[in-house]
C-alpha positions in Angstrom: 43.9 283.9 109.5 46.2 281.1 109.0 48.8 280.3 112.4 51.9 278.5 111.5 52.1 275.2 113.1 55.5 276.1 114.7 53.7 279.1 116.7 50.8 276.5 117.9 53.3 274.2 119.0 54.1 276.8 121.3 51.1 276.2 123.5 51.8 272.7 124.5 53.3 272.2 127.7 56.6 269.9 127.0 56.6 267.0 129.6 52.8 266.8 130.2 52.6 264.1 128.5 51.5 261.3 131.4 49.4 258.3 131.6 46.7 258.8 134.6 43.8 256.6 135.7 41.7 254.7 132.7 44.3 257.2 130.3 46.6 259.6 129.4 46.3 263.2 129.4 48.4 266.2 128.3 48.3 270.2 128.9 48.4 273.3 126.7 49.0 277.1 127.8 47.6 279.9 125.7 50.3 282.2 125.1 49.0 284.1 122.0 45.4 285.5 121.9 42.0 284.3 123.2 39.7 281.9 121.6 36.6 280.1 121.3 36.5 277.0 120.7 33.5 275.7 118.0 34.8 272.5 117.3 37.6 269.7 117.6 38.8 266.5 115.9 39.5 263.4 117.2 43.3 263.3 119.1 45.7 261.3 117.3 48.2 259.7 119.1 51.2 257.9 117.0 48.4 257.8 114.6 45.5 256.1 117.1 42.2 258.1 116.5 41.0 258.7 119.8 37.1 259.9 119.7 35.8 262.8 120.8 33.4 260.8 123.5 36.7 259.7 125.6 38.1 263.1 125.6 37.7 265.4 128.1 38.8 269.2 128.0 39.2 270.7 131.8 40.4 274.4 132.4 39.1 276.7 135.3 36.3 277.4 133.5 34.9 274.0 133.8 35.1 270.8 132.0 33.5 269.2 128.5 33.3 266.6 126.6 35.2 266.6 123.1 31.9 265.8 121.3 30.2 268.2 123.6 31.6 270.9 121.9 29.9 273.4 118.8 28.5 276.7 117.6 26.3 276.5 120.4 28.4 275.2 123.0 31.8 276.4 122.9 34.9 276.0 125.3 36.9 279.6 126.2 40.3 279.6 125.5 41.9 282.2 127.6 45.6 283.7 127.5 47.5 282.5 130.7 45.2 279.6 131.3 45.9 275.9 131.6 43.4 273.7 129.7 43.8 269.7 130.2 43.1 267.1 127.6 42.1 264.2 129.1 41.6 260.8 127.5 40.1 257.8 128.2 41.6 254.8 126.8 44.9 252.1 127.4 47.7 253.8 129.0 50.5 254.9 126.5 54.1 252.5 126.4 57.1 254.8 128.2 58.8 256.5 125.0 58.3 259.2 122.5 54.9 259.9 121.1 53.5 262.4 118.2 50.1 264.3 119.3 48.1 265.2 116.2 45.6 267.7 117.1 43.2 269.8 115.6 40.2 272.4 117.0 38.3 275.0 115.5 38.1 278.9 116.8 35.6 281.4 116.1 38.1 283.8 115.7 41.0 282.1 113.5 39.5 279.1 112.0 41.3 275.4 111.8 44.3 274.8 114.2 46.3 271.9 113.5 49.4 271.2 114.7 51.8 268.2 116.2 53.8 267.8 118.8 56.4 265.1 120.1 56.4 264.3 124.0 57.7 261.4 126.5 56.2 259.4 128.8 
């Protein structure tokens, strides 16, 4: 099952976008089903590849490492629920930015999607 981009979009949480300690991080909200999480691709930011050892996924259910994640160690997704995407790295300049990201559900395959946000 394929989900428009425009319908992902929909889980990111516009103004999130902030630079923290030793990074940056950003929020999304499920808003249309539950998921699990199998896999994820490096975060692009304006194109940067960021890997998947300085990114950090936190949600009430706990936190994980980007390459941490797989078949046999998956990350819930759960409607209603904030997740946070941490990452380690220089701090972003003030300005627009385009997030590229990508993950991979058991239940609806590949999710890729952009987003534009300000810091």
């Amino acid at each position: 099952m394929q989900i428009p981009a425009f319908l992902l979009r929909k889980l990111y949480i516009k103004g999130s976008l902030e630079n923290v300690d030793e990074g940056f991080s950003f929020k999304l909200k499920n808003s249309l089903s539950p998921g699990t999480t199998t896999a994820v691709a490096p975060i692009k930011v304006n194109g940067n590849e960021y890997s998947l050892d300085s990114t950090t996924i936190r949600s009430v259910d706990g936190e994980i490492l980007g390459s941490d994640i797989s078949e046999n160690n998956t990350f819930p997704i759960k409607v209603g629920v904030e997740i946070e995407i941490f990452v380690k790295g220089d701090p972003l300049p003030e300005g627009e930015h385009t997030i590229d990201l990508s993950l991979t559900t058991k239940e609806a395959g590949t999710l890729a999607f952009d987003v534009t946000d300000s810091i």
